[in-house]
C-alpha positions as a printed NumPy array, in Angstrom:
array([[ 29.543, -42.668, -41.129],
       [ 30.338, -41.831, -44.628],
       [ 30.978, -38.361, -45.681],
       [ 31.993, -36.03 , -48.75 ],
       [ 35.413, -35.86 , -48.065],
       [ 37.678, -35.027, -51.1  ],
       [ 34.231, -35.103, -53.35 ],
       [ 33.356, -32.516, -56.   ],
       [ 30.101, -30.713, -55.637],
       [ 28.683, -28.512, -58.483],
       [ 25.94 , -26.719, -56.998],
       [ 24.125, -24.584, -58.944],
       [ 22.495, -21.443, -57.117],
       [ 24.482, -21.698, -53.982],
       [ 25.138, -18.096, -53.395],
       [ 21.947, -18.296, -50.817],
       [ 19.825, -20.19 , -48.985],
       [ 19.628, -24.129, -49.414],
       [ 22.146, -24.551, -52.307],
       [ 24.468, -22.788, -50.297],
       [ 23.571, -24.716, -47.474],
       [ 23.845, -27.397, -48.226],
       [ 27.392, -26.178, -49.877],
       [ 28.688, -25.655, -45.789],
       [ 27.093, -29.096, -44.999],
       [ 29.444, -30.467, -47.373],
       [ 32.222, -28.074, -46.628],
       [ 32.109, -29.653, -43.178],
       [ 33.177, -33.126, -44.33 ],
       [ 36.137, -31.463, -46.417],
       [ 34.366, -31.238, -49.78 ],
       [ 35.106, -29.05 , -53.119],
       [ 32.504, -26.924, -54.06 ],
       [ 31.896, -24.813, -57.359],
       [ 29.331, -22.152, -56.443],
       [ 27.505, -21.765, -59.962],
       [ 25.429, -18.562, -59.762],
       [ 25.143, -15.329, -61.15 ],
       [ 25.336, -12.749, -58.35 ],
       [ 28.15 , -11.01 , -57.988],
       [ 27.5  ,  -8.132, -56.455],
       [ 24.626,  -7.552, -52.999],
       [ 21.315,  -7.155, -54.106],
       [ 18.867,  -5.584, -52.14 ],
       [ 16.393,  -8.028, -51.378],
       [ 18.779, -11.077, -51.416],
       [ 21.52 , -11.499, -49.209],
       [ 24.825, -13.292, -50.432],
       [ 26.604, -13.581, -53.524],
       [ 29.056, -16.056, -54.985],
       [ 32.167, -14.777, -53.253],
       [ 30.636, -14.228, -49.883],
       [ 29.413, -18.156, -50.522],
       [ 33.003, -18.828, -51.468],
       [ 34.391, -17.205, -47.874],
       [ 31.579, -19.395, -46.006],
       [ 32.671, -22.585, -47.748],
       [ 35.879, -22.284, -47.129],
       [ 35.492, -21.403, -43.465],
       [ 33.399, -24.348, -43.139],
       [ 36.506, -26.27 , -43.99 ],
       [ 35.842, -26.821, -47.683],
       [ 37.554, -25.427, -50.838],
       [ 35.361, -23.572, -52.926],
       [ 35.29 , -22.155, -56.582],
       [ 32.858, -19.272, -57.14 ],
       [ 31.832, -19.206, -60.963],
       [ 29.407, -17.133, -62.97 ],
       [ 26.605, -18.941, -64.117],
       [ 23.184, -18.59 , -65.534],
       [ 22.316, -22.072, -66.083],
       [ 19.988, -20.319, -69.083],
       [ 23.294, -20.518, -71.226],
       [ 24.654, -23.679, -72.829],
       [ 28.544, -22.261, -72.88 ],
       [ 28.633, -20.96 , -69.792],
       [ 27.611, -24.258, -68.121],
       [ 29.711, -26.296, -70.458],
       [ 32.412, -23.47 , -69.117],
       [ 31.996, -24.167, -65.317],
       [ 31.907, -27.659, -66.092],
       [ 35.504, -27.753, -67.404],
       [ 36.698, -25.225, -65.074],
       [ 35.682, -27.284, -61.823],
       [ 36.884, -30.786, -63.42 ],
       [ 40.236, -29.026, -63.435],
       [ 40.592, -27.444, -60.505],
       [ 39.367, -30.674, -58.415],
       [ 40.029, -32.818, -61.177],
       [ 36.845, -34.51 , -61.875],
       [ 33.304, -33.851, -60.686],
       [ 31.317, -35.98 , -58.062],
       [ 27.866, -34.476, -57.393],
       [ 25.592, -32.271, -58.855],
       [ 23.164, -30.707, -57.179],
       [ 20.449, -28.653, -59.292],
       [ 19.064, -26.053, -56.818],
       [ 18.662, -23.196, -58.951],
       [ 15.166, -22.029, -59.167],
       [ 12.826, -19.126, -60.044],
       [  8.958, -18.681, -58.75 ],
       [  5.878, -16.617, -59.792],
       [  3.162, -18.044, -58.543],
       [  0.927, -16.   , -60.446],
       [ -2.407, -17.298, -62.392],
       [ -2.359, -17.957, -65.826],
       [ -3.872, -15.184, -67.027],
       [ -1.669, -12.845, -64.773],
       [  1.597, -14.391, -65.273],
       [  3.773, -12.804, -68.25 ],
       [  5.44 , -14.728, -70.839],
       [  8.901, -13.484, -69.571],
       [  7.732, -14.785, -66.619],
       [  6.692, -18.457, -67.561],
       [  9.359, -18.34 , -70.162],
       [ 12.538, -17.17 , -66.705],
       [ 11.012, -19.999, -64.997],
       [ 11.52 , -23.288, -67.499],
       [ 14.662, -21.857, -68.633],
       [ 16.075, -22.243, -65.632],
       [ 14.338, -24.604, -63.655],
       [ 13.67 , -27.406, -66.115],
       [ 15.82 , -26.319, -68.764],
       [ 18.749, -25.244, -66.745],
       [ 17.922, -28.549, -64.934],
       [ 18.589, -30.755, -67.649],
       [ 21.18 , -28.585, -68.848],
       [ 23.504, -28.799, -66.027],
       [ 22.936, -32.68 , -65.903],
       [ 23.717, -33.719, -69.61 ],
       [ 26.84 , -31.045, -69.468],
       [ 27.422, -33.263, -66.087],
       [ 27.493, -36.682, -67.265],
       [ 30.549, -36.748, -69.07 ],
       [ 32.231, -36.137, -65.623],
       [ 30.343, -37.886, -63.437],
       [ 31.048, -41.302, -65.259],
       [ 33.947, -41.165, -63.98 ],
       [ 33.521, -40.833, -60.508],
       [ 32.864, -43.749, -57.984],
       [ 30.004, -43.088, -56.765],
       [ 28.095, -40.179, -58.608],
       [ 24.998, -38.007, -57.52 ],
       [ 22.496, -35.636, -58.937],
       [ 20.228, -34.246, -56.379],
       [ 17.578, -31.717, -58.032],
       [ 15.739, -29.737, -55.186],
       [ 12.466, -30.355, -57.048],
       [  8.712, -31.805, -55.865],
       [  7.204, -35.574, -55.804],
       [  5.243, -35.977, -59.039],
       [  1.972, -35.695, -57.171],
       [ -0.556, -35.118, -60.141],
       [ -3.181, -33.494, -58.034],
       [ -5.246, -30.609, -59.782],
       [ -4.638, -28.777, -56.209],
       [ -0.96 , -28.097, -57.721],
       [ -1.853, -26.963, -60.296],
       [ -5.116, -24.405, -60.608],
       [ -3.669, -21.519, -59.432],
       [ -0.409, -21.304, -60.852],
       [ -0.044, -23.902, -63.154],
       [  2.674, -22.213, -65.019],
       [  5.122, -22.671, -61.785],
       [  4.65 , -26.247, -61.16 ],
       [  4.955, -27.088, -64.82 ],
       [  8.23 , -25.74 , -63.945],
       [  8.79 , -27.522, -61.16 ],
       [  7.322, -30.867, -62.044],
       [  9.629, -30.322, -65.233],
       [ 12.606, -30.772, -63.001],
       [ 11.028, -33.745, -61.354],
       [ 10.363, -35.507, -64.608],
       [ 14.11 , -35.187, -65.108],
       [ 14.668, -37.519, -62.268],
       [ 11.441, -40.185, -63.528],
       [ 13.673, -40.217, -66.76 ],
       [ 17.723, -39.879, -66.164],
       [ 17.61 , -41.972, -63.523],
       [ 16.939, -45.216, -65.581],
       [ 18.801, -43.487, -68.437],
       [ 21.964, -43.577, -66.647],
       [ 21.289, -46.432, -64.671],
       [ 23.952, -48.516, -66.452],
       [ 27.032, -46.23 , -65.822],
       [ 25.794, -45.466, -61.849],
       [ 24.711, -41.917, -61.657],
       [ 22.051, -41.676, -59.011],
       [ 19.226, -39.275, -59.993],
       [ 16.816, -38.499, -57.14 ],
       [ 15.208, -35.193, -56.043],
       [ 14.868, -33.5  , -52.576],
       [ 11.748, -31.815, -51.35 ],
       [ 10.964, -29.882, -47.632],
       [  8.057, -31.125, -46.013],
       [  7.691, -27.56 , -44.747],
       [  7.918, -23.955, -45.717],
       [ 11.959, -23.454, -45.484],
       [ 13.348, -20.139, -44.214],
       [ 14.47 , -19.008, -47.331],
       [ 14.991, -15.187, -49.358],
       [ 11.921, -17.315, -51.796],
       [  9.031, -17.462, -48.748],
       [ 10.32 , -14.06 , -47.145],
       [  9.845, -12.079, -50.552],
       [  6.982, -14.662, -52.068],
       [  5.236, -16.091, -49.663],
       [  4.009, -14.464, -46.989],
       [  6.97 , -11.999, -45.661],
       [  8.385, -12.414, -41.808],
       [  4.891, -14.394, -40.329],
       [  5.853, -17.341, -42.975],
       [  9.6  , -17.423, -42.335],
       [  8.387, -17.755, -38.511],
       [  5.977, -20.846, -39.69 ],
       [  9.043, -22.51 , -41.542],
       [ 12.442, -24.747, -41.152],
       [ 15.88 , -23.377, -41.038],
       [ 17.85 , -24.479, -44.673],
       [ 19.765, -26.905, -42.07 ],
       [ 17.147, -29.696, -42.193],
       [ 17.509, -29.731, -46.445],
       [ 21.214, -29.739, -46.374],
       [ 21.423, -32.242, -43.347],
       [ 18.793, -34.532, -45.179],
       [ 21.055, -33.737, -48.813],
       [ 24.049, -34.957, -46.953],
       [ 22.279, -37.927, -46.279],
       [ 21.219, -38.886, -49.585],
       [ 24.922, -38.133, -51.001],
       [ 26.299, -40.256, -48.887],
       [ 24.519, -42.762, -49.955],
       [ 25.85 , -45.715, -52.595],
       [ 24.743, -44.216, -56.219],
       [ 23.643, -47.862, -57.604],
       [ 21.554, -48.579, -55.102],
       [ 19.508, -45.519, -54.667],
       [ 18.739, -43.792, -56.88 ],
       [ 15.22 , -42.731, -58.463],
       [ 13.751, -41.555, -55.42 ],
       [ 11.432, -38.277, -54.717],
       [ 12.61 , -37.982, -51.415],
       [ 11.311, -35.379, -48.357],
       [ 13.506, -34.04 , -46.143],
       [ 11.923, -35.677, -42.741],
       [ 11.564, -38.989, -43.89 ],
       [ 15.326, -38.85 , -45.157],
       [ 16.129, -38.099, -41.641],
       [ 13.412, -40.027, -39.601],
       [ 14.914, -43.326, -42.074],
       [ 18.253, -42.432, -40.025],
       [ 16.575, -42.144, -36.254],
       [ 16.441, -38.589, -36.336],
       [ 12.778, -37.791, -35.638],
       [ 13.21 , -34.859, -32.939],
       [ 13.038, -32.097, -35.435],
       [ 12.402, -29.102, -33.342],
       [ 15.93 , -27.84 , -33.488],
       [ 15.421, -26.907, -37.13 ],
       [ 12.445, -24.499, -36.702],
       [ 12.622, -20.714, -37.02 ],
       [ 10.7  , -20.299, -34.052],
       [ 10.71 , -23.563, -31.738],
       [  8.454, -22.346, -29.707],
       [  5.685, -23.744, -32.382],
       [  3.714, -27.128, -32.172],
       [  4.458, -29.013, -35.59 ],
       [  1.398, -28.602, -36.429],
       [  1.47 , -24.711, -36.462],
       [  4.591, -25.006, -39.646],
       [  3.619, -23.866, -43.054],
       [  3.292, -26.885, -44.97 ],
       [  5.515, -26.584, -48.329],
       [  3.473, -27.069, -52.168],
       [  3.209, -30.163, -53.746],
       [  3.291, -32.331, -50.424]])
């Protein structure tokens, strides 16, 4: 089976939850991994920061490079870009997992909040990618994985918060576009997306508190099925909106009880995930 030995990951928000994930995932096979994220010190309400991340990578077996990032800022991208191409001395993967919600209506959300969530979702998105490029040319056999939603165009997305999956769908649209855009030099562009409510610091604080997180997915499933899709030979896919259990159920793996919170729960009892 192929893995990510030796390969270069950028990941951008992997102080927590799935970037950091699937950070360890790759840490497993041996990887490099430059934690891009901008906590530094705990916070309250979110567990982790980018030198805690850098202790779990490396335990995992990786070697890891925690770097201050807000992916808002065009130097200090451009920055961790450089910084991880010499230390590893190139970069192989990116993987564009950070990510800001507010699920508020339109006439309840604030402009500092619509305007936190496209400068980092889609504009960080396509931020981190262009400054990316450059790098991953020269790698043989580049990936950018955003942790973004299938362009479903259903009004049901949108009406009540319309200003979060603009944001979302913004990262998406990065995929529709870069990956036919970069075709020629074999970058694969293709998003991830859970089919179910993921354990995360996002559903516990957002969505619905401790009953959600027991209703969801451990991060496991989204860095086993990112592994997967990594592995994978750039030129030949690439373009894809893929979700997490048909990643795995395309390798055999369709016994997927081991990654709920609580496995107690008939499948049917998870919390389906937006936008799927």
């Amino acid at each position: 089976m192929a893995d990510l030995s030796g390969k270069t990951l950028f990941i951008s928000g992997a102080s927590r939850g799935i970037g950091l994930a699937i950070a360890k995932r790759a840490a497993a096979d041996g990887a490099n991994i430059a934690i891009a994220a901008k906590t530094t010190e705990p916070h309250p309400r979110l567990s982790g920061t980018i030198y805690t991340a850098a202790e779990e990578i490396e335990a995992a077996g990786g070697k890891a490079l925690p770097l201050v990032v807000d992916v808002r800022f065009e130097d200090q991208v451009q920055e961790a870009m450089e910084k991880t191409a010499a230390a590893f001395g190139g970069i192989d993967i990116l993987v564009n997992n950070a990510s800001a919600i507010n699920l508020a209506g339109t006439e309840s959300v604030s402009m500092k909040g619509y305007d936190l969530m496209h400068n980092i979702n889609t504009r960080g998105t396509f931020l981190c990618s262009q400054k990316a490029v450059p790098f991953l040319r020269k790698s043989d056999n580049p990936h950018v994985l955003n942790l973004s939603p299938p362009l479903n165009m259903e009004v049901r997305w949108f009406q009540n918060h319309v200003a979060y999956s603009m944001a979302k769908y913004g990262m998406s649209m990065c995929v529709l576009g870069m990956h036919s855009e970069f075709a020629r030099d074999g970058i694969a562009f293709n998003a991830l997306w859970p089919r179910t409510a993921i354990a995360t610091a996002a559903v516990a604080n957002h969505l619905g508190g401790d009953l959600m997180v027991a209703r969801s997915r451990t991060v496991d499933i989204m860095a086993d099925a990112a592994h997967i899709i990594l592995t994978r030979n750039s030129r030949e896919h690439t373009g894809n909106f893929y979700v997490d259990d048909e990643v795995l159920a395309a390798e055999g793996m369709t016994d997927l009880n081991s990654y709920q919170v609580d496995t107690a729960l008939d499948i049917s009892e998870l919390a389906p995930d937006f936008f799927v």
